[in-house]
C-alpha positions as a Markdown table, in Angstrom:
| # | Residue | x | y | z |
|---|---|---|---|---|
| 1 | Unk | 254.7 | 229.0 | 155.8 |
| 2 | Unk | 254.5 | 226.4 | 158.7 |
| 3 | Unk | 254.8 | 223.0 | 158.5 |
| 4 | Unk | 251.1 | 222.8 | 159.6 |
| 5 | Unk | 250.1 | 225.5 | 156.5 |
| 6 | Unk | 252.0 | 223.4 | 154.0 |
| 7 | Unk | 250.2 | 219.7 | 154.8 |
| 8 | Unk | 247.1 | 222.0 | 154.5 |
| 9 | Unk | 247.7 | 223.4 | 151.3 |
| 10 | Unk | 249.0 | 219.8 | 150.0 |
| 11 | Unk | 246.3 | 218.0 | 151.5 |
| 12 | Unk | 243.6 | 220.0 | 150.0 |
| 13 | Unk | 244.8 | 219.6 | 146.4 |
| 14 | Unk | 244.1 | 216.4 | 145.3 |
| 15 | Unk | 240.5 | 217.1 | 146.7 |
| 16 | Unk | 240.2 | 220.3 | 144.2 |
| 17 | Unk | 241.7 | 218.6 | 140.8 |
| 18 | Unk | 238.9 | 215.8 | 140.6 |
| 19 | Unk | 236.2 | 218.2 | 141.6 |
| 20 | Unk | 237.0 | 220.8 | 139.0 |
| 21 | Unk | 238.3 | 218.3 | 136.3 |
| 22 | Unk | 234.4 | 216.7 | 137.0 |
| 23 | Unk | 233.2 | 220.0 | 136.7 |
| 24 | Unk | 234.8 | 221.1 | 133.4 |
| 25 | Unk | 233.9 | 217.2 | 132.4 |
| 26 | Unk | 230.1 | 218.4 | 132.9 |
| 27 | Unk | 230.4 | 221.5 | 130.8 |
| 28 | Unk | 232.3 | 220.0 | 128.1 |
| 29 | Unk | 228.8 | 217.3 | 127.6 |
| 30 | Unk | 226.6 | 219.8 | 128.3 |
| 31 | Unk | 228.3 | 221.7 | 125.3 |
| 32 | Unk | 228.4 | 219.0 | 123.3 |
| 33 | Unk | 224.4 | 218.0 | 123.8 |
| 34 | Unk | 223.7 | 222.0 | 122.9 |
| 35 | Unk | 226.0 | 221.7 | 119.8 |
| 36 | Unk | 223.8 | 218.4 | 118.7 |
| 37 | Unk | 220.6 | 220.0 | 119.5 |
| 38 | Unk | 221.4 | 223.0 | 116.8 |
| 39 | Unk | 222.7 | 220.5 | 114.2 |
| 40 | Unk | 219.6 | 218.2 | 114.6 |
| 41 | Unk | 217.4 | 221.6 | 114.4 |
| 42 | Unk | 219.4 | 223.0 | 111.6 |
| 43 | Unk | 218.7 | 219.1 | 109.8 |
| 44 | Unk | 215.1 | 219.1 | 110.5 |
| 45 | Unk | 214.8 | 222.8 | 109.1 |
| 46 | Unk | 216.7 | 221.8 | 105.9 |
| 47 | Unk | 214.4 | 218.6 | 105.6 |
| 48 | Unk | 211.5 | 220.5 | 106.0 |
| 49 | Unk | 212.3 | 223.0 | 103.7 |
| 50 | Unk | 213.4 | 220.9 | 101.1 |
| 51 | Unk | 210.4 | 218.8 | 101.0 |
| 52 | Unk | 207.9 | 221.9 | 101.4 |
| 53 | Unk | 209.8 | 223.4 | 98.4 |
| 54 | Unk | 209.8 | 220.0 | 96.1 |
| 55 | Unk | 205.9 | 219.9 | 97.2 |
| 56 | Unk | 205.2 | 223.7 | 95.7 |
| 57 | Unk | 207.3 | 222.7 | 92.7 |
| 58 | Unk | 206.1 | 219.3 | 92.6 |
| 59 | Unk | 209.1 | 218.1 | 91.8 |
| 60 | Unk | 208.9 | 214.7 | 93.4 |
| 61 | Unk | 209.6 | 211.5 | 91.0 |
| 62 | Unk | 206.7 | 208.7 | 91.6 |
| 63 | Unk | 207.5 | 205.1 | 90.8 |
| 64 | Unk | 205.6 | 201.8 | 90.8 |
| 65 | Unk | 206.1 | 198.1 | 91.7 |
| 66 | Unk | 204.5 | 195.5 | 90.2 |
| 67 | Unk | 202.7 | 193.0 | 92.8 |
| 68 | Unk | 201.5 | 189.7 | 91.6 |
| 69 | Unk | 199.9 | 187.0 | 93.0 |
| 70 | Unk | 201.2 | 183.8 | 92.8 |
| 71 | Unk | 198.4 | 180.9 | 91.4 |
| 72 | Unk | 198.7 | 178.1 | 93.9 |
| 73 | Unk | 201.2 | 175.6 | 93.6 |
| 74 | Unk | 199.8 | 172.8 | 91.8 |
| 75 | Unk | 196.3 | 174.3 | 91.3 |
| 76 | Unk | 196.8 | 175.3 | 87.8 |
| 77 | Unk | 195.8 | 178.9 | 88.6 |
| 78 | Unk | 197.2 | 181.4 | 86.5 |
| 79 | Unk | 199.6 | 184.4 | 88.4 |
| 80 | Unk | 198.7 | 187.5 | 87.8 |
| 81 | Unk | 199.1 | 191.3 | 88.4 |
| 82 | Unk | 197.1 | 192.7 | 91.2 |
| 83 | Unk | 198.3 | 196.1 | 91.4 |
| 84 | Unk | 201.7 | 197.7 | 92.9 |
| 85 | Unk | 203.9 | 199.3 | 96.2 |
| 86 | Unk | 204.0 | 203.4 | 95.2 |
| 87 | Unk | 207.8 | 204.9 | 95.6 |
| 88 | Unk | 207.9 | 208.6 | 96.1 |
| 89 | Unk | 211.7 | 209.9 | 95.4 |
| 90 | Unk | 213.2 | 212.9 | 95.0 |
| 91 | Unk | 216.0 | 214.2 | 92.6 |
| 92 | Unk | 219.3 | 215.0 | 94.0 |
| 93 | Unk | 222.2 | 216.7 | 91.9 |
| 94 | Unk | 224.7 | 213.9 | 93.1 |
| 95 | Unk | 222.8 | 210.7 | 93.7 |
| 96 | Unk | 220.2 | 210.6 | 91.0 |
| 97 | Unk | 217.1 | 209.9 | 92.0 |
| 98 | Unk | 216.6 | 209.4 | 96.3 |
| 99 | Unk | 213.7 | 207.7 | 98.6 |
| 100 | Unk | 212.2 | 210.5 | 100.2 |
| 101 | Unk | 210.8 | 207.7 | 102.9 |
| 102 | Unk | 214.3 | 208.1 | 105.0 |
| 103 | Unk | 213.7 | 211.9 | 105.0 |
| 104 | Unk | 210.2 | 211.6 | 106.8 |
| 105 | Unk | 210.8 | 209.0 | 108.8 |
| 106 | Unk | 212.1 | 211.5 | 111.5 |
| 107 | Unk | 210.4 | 214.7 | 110.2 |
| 108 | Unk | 209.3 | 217.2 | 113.4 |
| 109 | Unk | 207.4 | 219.0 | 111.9 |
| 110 | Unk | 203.4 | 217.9 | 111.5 |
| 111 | Unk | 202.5 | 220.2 | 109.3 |
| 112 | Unk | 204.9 | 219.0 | 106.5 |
| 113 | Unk | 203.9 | 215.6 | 107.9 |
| 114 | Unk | 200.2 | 216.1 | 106.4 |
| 115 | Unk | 200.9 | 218.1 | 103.4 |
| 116 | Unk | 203.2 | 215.4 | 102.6 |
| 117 | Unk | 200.4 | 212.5 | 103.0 |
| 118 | Unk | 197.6 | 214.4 | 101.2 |
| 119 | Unk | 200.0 | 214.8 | 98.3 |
| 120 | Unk | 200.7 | 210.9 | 98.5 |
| 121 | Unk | 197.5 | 210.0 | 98.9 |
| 122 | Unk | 196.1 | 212.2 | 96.2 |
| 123 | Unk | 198.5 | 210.8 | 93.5 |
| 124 | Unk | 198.0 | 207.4 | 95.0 |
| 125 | Unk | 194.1 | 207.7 | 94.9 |
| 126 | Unk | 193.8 | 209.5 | 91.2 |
| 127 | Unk | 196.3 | 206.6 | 89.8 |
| 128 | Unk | 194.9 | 203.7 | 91.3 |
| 129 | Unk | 191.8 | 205.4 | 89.6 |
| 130 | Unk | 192.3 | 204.0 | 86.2 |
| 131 | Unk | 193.7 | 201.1 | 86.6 |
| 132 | Unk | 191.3 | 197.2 | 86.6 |
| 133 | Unk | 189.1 | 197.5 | 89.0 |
| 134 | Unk | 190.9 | 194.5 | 90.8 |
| 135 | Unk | 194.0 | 196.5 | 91.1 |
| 136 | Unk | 195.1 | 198.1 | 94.6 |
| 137 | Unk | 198.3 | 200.3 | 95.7 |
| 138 | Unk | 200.3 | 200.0 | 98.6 |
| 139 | Unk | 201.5 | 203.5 | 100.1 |
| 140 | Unk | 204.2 | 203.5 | 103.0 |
| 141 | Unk | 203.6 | 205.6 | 105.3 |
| 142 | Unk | 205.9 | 206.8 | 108.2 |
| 143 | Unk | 204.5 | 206.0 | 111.7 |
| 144 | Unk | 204.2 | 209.3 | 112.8 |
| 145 | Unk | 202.4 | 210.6 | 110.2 |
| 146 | Unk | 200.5 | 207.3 | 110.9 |
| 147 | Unk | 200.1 | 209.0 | 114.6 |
| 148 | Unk | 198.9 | 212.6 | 113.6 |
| 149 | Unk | 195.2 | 211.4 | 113.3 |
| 150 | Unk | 194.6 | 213.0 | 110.1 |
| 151 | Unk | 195.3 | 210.2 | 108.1 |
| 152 | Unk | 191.6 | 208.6 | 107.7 |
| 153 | Unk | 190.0 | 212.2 | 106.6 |
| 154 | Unk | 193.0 | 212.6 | 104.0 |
| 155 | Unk | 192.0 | 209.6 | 102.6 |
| 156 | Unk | 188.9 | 209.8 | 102.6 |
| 157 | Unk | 189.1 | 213.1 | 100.5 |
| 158 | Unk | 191.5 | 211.2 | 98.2 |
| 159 | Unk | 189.3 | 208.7 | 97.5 |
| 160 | Unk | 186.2 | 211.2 | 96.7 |
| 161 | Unk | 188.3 | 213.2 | 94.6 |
| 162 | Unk | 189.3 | 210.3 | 92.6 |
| 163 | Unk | 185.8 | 209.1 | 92.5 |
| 164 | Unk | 186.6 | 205.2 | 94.1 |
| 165 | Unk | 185.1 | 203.7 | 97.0 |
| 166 | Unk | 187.3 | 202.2 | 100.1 |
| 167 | Unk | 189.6 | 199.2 | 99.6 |
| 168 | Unk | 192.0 | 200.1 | 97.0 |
| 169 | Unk | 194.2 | 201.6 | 99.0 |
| 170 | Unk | 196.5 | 200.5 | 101.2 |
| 171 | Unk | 198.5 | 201.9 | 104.1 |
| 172 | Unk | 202.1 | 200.4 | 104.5 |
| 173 | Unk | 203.7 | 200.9 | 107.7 |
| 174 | Unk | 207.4 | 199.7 | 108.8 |
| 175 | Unk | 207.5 | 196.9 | 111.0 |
| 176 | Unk | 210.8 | 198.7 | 113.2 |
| 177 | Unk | 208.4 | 202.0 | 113.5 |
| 178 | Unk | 205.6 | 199.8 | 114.8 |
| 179 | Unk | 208.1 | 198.2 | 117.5 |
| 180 | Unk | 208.8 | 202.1 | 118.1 |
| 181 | Unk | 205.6 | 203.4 | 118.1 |
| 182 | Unk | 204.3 | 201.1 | 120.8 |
| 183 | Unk | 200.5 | 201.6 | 122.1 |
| 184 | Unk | 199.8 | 205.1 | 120.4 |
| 185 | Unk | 200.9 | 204.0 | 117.1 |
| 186 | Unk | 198.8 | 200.4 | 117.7 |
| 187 | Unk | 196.2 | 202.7 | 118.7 |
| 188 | Unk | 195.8 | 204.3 | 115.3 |
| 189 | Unk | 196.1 | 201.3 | 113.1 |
| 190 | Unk | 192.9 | 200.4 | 115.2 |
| 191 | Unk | 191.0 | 203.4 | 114.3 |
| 192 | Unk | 192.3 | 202.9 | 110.3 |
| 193 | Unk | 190.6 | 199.4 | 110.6 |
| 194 | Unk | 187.8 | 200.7 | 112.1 |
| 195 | Unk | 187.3 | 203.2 | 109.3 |
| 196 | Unk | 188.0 | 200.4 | 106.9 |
| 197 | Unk | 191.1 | 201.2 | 105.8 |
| 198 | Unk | 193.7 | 198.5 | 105.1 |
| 199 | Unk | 197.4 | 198.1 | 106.7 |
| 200 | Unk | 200.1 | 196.2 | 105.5 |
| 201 | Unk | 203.0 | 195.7 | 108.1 |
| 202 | Unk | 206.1 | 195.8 | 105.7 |
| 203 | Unk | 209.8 | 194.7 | 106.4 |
| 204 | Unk | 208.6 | 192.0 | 108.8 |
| 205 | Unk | 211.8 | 190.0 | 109.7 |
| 206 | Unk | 214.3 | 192.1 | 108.8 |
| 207 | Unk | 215.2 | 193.1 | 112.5 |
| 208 | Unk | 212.5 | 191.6 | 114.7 |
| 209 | Unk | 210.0 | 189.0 | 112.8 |
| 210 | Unk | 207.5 | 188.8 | 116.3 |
| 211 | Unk | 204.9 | 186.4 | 115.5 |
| 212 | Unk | 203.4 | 187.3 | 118.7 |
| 213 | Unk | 202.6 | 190.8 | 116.8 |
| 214 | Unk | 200.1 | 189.6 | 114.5 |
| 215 | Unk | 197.5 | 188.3 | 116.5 |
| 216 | Unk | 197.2 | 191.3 | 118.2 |
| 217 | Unk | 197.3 | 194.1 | 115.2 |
| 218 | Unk | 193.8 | 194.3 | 112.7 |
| 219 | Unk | 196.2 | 194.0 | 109.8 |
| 220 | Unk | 195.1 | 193.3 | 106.3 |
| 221 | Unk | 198.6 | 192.3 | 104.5 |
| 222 | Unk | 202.2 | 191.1 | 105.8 |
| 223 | Unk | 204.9 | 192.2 | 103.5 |
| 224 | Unk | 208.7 | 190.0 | 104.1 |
| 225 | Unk | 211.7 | 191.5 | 104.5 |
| 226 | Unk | 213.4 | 191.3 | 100.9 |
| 227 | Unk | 215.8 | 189.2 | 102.3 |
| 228 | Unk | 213.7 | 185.9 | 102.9 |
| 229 | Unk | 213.0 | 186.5 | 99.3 |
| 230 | Unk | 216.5 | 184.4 | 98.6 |
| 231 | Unk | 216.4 | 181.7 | 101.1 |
| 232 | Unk | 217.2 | 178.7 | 99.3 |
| 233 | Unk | 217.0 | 174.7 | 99.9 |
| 234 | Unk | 215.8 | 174.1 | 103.8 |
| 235 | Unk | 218.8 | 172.3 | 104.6 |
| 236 | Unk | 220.8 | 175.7 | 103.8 |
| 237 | Unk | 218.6 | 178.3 | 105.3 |
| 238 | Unk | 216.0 | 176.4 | 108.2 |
| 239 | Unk | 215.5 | 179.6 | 110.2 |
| 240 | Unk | 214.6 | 181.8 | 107.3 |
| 241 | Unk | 212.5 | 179.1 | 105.7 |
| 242 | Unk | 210.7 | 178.3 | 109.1 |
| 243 | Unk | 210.4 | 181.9 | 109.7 |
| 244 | Unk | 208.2 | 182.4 | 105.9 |
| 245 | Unk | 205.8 | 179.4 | 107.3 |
| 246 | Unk | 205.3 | 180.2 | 110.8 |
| 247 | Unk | 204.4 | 183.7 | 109.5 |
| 248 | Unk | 202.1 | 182.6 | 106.4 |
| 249 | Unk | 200.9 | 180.2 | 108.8 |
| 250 | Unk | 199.5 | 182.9 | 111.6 |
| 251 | Unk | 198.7 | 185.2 | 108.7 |
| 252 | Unk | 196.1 | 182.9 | 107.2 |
| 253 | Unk | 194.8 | 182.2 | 109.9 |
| 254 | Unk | 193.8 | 185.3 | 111.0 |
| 255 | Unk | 192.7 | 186.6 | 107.2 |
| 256 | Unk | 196.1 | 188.3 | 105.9 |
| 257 | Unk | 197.7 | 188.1 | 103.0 |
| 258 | Unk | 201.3 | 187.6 | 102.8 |
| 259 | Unk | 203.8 | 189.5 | 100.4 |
| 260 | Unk | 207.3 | 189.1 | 99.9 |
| 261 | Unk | 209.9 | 191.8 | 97.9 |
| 262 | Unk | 213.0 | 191.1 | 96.5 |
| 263 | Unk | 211.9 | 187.8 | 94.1 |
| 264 | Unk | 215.2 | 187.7 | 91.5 |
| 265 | Unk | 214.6 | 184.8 | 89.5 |
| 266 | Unk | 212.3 | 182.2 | 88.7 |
| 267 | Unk | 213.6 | 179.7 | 90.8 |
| 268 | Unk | 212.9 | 181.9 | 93.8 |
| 269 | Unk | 209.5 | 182.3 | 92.8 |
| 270 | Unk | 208.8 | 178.6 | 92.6 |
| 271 | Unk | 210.6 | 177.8 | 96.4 |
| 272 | Unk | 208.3 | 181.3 | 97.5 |
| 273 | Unk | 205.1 | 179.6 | 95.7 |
| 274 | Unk | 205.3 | 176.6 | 97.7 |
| 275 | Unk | 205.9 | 178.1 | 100.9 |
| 276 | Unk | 202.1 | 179.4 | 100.4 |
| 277 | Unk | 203.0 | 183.3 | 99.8 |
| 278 | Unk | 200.1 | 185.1 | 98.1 |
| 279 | Unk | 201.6 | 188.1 | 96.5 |
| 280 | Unk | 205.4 | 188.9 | 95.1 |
| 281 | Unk | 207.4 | 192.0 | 93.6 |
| 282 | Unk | 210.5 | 192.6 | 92.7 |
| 283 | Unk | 213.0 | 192.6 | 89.6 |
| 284 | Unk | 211.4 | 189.6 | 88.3 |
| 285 | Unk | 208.4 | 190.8 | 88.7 |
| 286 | Unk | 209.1 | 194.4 | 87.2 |
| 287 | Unk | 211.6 | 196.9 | 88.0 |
| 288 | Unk | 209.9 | 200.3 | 90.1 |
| 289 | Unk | 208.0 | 201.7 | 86.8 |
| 290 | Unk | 206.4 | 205.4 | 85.4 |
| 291 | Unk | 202.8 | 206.0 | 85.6 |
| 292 | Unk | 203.1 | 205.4 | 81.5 |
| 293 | Unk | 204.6 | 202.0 | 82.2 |
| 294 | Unk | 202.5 | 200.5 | 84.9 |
| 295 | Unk | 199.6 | 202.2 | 83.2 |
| 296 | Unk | 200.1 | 200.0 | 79.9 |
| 297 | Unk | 201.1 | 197.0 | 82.2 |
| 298 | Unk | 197.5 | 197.6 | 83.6 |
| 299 | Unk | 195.8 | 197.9 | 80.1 |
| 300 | Unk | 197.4 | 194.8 | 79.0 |
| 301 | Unk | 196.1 | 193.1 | 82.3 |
| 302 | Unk | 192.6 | 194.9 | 82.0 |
């Protein structure tokens, strides 16, 4: 070999290892974005199958939380209950009993999607049914089932079934899915107004808190993040507290009711009260609750 061949060869080397380390680089991610693909499909198949199967067995495990609204503070006027948040779980051989919320949440497949609502809303609507007249549930609802369209005629059936007229039930949507959503998903809750169909925005502060979201959403109720439910003295916790009256301020203003989860103790109740809240639930209030229990809770309140 000349001199001239060997600077070649040893010239062109270091040229060769980047391009085909780059190359192998490429492959190696593009492998690893096929391998996530299948395990996402294979999750969403094992999702959907478990929750078709739970829905042919009907196997799901519904729960209820007491709301109650809070007499003003000063006013004299009694608290009472006013109805409750429906919790749809699912049993699991390890865990006990699990939310079948998270498993939706992400759900691909439509069809599930709505079988899933109609079920909701038909146990929502036939309970709701025989309790005081006053009384009203709160169903969360995923935002993309929320997006389907579907959601207004499901109702609507629910409610005919059950033999109630509109404003019983209410539709509660996460405020991190709304964020997500964007314009479709504000879209929708539109048409549900438009068809008279409440929408509570729940979890509100727990990531985000926009004021500037409430003016422009037709929402009937504002549920807080649990964990607003413990701030204490305003010295201690001024954001959180200034948060809760900023957004019972705007809410009241435009027409909507305020909740807050989480209430432990009475103390917590009384700081909530005078913050102007309307409505509370949590372990003081009454732990999530069979259809026997909230059903005698409801004949005692009747």
């Amino acid at each position: 070999m000349s001199v001239m061949e060997s600077s070649d060869f040893s010239d062109s080397t270091p040229v060769s290892g980047p391009i085909l380390a780059d190359s192998q680089g490429a492959l190696a991610d593009r492998r690893v974005r096929a391998s996530l693909r299948r395990l996402a499909a294979g999750e969403q198949r094992k999702r959907s199958m478990r929750l078709s199967e739970a829905l042919r067995d009907d196997a799901f495990c519904l729960r209820y939380l007491p709301r109650q609204r809070l007499g003003g503070a000063g006013q004299g006027a009694a608290d009472r209950i006013e109805g409750a948040e429906l919790w749809v779980g699912l049993p699991n051989r390890r865990r006990g009993l699990v939310s079948v919320a998270p498993l939706l949440r992400d759900l691909d497949q439509p069809l599930v999607r709505q079988e899933m609502l109609r079920f909701t809303l038909d146990a929502a609507a036939a309970e709701v049914a025989i309790w005081p007249e006053r009384w009203r549930i709160a169903v969360p609802v995923p935002g993309r089932t929320l997006a389907d369209g579907a959601v207004c005629d499901v109702l609507a059936a629910a409610l005919r079934q059950a033999g109630i007229g509109d404003g019983r039930v209410d539709l509660q949507i996460d405020e991190s899915e709304l964020v997500e959503g964007g314009a479709a998903l504000h879209h929708a809750i539109g048409t549900l107004r438009d068809r008279g169909i409440g929408v509570i925005l729940e979890g509100f502060g727990a990531i985000f808190g926009s004021l500037a979201l409430l003016p422009r959403l037709p929402l009937t109720g504002l549920k807080l993040d649990r964990r607003l439910a413990h701030a204490g003295a305003p010295e201690d916790v001024a954001d959180e507290i200034t948060l809760i009256r900023a957004s019972v301020e705007i809410a009241h203003r435009l027409g909507v009711a305020v909740t807050i989860d989480g209430i432990e103790t009475e103390a917590e109740m009384q700081r909530i009260r005078h913050l102007g809240v309307d409505l509370v639930q949590g372990p003081w209030i009454g732990p999530a609750m069979s259809a026997e229990a909230i059903r005698a809770r409801a004949r005692g309140a009747g």
